[in-house]
C-alpha positions, 0 to 999 in steps of 0.5 A: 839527040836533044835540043838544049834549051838554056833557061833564064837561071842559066842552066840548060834544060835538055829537051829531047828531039822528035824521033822519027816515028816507023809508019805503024807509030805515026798515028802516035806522033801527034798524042806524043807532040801533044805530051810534049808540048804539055811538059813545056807548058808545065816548064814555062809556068813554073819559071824554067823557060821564058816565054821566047823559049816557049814559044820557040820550041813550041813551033818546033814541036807543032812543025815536025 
């Protein structure tokens, strides 16, 4: 699954949803929320996403 996220051009950048890790993964979820986090951040300076989209998604990623 991915969460849709429209970008100012109008296309729709699809950013994958946080899985839900087995036990033995979860000390990997932070490092890849942290990657994740990396790649919008890269999305954003490059003019992909708006700075409302970036800051939206980011809580998403940090919350889950």
């Amino acid at each position: 699954m991915h969460h849709q996220v429209p970008t100012d051009s109008g296309e729709t950048y699809a950013w994958p949803a946080a899985a839900t890790a087995p036990a033995q993964q979860q000390a990997a979820a932070p490092a890849a929320g942290t990657d994740r986090v990396t790649q919008l951040a890269e999305l954003y300076a490059q003019g992909v996403v708006s700075e409302e989209e970036f800051a939206a998604e980011k809580a998403r990623i940090l919350n889950s």
